[in-house]
C-alpha positions in Angstrom: 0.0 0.0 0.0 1.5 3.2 -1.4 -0.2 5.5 1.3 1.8 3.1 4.2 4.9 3.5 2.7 5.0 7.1 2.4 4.1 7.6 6.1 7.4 5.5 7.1 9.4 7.1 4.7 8.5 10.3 6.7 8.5 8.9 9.9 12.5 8.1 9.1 12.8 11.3 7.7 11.4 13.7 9.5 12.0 11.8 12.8 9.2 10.6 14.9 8.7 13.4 17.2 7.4 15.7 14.1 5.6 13.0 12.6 3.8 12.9 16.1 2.7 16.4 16.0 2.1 16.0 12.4 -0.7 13.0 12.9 -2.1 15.0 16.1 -2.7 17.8 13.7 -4.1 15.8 11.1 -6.4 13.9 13.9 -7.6 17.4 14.8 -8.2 18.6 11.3 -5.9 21.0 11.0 -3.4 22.3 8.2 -0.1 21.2 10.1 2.0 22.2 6.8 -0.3 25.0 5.3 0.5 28.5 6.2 -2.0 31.6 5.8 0.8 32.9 3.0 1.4 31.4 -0.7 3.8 29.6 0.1 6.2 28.4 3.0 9.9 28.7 1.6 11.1 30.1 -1.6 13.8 28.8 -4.0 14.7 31.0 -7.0 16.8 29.3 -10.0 18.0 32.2 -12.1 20.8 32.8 -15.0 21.7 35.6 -14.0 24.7 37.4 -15.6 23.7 40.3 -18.1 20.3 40.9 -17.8 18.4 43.6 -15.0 15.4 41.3 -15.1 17.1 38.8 -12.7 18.1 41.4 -10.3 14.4 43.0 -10.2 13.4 39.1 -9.0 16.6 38.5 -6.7 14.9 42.4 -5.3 11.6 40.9 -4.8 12.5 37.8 -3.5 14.8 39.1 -0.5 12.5 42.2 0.0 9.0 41.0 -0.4 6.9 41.3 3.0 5.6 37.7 2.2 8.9 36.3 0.8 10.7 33.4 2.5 14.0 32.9 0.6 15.7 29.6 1.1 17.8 29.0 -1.6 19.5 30.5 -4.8 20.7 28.8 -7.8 22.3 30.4 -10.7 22.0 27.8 -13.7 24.5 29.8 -16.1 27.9 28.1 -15.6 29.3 31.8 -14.2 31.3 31.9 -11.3 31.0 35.7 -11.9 27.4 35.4 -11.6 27.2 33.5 -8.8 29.4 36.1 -6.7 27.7 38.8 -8.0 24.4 36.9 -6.7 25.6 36.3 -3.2 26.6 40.3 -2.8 23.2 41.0 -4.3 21.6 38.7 -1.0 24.3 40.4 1.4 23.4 43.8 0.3 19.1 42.6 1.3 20.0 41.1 4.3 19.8 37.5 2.9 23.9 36.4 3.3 22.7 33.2 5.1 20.6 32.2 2.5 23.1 29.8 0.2 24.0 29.9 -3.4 24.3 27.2 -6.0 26.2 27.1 -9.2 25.7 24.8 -11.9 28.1 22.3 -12.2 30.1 23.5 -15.3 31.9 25.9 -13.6 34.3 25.2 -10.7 33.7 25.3 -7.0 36.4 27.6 -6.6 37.7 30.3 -8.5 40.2 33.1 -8.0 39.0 36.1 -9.9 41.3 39.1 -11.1 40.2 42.8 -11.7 42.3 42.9 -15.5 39.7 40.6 -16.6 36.7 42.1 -16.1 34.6 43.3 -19.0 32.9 46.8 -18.4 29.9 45.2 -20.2 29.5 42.5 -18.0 26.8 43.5 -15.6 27.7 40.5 -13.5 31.3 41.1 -13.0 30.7 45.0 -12.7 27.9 43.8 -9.1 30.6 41.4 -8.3 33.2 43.9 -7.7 31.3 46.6 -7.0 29.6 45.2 -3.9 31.8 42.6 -2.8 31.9 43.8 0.4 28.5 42.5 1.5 29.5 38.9 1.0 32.6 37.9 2.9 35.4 36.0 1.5 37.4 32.9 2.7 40.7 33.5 2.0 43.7 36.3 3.2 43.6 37.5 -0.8 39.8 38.3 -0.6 39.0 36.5 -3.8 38.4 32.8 -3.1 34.8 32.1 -2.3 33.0 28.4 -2.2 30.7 28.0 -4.4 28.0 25.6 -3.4 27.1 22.9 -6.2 23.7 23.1 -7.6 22.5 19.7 -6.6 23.8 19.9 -3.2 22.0 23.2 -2.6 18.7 21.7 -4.0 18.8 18.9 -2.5 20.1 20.0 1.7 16.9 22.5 1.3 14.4 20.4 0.0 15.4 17.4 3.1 15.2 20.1 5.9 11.6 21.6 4.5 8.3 20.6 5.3 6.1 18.3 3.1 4.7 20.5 0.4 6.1 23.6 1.8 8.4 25.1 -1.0 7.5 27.0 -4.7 11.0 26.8 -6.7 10.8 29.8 -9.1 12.6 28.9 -12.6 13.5 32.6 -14.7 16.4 30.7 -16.6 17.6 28.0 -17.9 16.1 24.4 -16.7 19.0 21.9 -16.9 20.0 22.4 -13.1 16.2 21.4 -11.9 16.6 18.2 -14.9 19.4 17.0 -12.8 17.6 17.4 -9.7 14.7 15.6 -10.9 17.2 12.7 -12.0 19.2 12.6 -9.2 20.1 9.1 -6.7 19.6 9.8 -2.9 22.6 11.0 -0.9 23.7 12.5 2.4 21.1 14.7 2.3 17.9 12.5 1.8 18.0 8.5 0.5 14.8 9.5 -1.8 15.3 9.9 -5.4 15.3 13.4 -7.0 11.8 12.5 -8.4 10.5 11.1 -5.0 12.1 14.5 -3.1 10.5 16.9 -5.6 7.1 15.0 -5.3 7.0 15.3 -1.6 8.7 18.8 -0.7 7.4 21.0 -3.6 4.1 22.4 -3.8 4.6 24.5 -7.3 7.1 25.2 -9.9 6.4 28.5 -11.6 8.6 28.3 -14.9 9.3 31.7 -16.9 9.8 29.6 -20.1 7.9 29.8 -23.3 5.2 31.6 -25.3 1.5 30.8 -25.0 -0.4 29.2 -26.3 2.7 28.6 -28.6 5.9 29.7 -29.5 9.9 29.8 -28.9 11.7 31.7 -26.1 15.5 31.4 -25.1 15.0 29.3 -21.9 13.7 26.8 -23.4 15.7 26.7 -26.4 19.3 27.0 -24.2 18.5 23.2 -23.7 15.5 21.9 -25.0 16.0 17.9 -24.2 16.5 19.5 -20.2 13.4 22.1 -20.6 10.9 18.7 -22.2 12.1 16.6 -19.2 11.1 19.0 -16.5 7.5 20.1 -18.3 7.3 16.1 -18.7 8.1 14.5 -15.7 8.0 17.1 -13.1 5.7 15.7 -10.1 4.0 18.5 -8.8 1.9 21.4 -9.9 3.8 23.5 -12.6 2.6 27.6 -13.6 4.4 28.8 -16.6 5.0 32.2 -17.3 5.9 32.9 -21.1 7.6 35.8 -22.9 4.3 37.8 -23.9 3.6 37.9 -20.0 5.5 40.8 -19.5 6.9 42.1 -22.9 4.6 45.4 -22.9 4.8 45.9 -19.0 7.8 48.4 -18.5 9.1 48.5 -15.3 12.6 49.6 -13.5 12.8 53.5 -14.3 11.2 54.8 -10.9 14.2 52.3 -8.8 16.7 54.2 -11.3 15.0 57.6 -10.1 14.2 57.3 -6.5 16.1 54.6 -4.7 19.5 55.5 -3.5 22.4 55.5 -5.2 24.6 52.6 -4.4 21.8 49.9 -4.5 22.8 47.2 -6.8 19.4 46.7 -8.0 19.4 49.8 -9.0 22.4 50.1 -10.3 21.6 47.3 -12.5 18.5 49.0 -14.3 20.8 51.8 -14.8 23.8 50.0 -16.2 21.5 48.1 -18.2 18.9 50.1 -19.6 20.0 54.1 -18.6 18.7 56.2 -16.3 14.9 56.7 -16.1 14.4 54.0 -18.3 12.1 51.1 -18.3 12.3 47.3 -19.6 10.1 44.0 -20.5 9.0 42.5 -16.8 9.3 39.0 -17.4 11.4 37.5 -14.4 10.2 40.4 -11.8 6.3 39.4 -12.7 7.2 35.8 -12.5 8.5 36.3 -8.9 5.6 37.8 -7.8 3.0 35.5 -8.9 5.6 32.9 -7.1 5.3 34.9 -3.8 1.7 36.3 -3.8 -0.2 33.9 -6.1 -2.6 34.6 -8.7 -4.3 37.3 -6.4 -5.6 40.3 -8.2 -2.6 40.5 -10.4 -2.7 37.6 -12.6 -5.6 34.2 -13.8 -4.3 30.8 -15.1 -4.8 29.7 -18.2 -4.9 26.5 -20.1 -5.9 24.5 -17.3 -7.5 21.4 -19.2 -4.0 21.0 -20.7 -0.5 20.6 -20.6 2.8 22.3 -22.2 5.3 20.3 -24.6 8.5 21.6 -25.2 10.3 20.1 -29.1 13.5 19.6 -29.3 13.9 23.0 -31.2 12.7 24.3 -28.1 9.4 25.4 -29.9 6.8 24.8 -27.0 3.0 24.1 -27.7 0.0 24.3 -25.5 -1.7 20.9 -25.8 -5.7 20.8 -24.6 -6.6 17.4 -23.4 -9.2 16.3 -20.8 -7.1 15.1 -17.4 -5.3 16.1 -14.1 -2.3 17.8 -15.3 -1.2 20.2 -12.8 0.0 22.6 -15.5 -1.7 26.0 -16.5 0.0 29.1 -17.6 -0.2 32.5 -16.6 -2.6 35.4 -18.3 -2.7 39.2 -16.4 -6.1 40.1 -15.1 -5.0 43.9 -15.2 -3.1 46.4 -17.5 0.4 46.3 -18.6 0.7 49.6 -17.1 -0.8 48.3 -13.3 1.1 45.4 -13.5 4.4 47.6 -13.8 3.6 50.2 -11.5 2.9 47.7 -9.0 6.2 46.1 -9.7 8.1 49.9 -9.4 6.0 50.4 -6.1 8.0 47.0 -4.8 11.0 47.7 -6.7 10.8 51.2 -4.5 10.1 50.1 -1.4 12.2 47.0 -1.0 15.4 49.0 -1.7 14.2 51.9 0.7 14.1 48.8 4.0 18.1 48.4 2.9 19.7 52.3 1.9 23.3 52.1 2.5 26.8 54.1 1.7 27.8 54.3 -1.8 29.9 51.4 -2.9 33.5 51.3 -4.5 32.0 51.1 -7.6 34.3 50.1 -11.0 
């Protein structure tokens, strides 16, 4: 009996104290995993490196009032990146919150300032702001990077059953591996069996709907078709034409103080006063808030499938799916003001001295 086997699996893993007040809960009818917010625990899986859209989400998801941030992975093989990322977190307050790195690039890295490209936004936020995330080593340039899987997979044993929405604005081949993985140190069930027990939602920025080809998917298609496949639990995608027309970032260029690296981002990126698509920001805040006024699913007597030219399709079919994708119930214009409003105020709650900027 399936149902008897899952409640020992969690009676070893959980240990049998919590599985105690689990089953008392339960007995008493209560939610003993469900909290009044979204979502219990937040993982963001970004490729970050030259684009101010990730840094708007990396904004929300350390500042948002309703945002629990538990992990960070950065799928493009950038050690850059991935520093530039944890000064980013240090800079919000969030310098516990650990960082993974896709395995093509190498745990460790010594870094020197010759080689830095003034176009590189993430090099330029790694330098710039290094002093919010310490270093290891007397040189101040060494930094452990933590690998992708491990990150993924040390969070998703410590959480609660059901308690985490990972939040995909990249590219997918990081959360493939997880899904394939063996059991390890962490947790002896397979990726598929972790996934299917820890994570509530997947909300993928990926696509166009109800067809089309976007650059996530197409980085690596065979990785994107195995996640939309196979994934276990409920998946929201969130495709290109989402956010194309809503322009958001000039009022964080404007009004937030200079030094924040958000900020600085939009400016490097776009100039100053100047707007951009809001594809990754608005897929972070459906991820934290929900649908809510903001946004309605679509597609839900249906599922995505992603070709191995990375073309995806909306397919209508009658069954249980667990897949819909995202429409706005309001303007392009609401949707970026509200966005700016949080872009605004989340840098305001962290203000800080100018940084050595290069």
């Amino acid at each position: 009996m399936r149902w008897l086997r899952e409640i020992i699996d969690e009676i070893f893993e959980l240990g049998a104290l919590r599985c105690l007040a689990f089953a008392l809960a339960a007995f008493a009818g209560a939610w003993y995993l469900e909290k009044s917010s979204y979502h219990e625990g937040l993982i963001v899986d970004t490729n970050f490196f030259s684009d101010a859209g990730d840094a708007g989400a990396l904004l929300l998801a350390s500042t948002h009032p309703d945002a629990n941030l538990l992990g960070v992975n950065v799928n493009y093989p950038s050690v850059t990146s991935a520093l530039a990322v944890k000064n980013i977190l240090g800079y919000y307050g969030e310098l516990s919150v650990p960082v993974g790195l896709h395995p093509g690039a190498q745990n460790f890295t010594i870094l020197h300032r010759i080689q830095v490209d003034d176009g590189d936004l993430a090099a330029r936020l790694m330098w710039g702001w290094q002093r919010y995330s310490p270093r290891t080593s007397q040189n101040n340039d060494r930094v452990p990077i933590t690998p992708s899987l491990d990150m993924y997979r040390s969070v998703l044993a410590r959480a609660k059953r059901k308690g985490i929405t990972i939040v995909s604005i990249g590219f997918l081949d990081d959360l493939s591996d997880l899904l394939n993985s063996p059991g390890d140190t962490y947790s002896s069930l397979l990726g598929y069996d972790l996934v299917k027990r820890k994570v509530k939602e997947l909300v993928i920025m990926g696509g166009q709907y109800p067809f089309g080809q976007e650059s996530n998917f197409l980085y690596n298609p065979g990785a994107a078709a195995n996640v939309v496949r196979n994934w276990p639990s409920k998946i929201v995608f969130s495709g290109s034409e989402l956010g194309r027309h809503a322009l958001s970032g000039a009022r964080l260029t404007t009004e937030a103080r200079f030094g924040d690296p958000v900020m600085t981002a939009y400016w490097w990126k776009n100039g100053y006063n100047r707007s951009q698509e809001s594809c990754d920001p608005l897929t972070m805040l459906y991820a934290i808030e929900g649908p809510g006024e903001m946004f309605e699913y679509a597609g839900t007597d249906g599922l995505n499938s992603v070709f191995l030219d990375g073309i995806n399709v909306w397919v209508e079919a009658k069954g249980d799916y667990k897949q819909a994708y995202l429409k706005l119930k309001v303007s392009n214009e609401t949707a970026a003001a509200r966005l700016d409003d949080l872009f605004v105020q989340g840098a305001a709650l962290y203000a800080k001295e100018r940084p050595n900027l290069v």
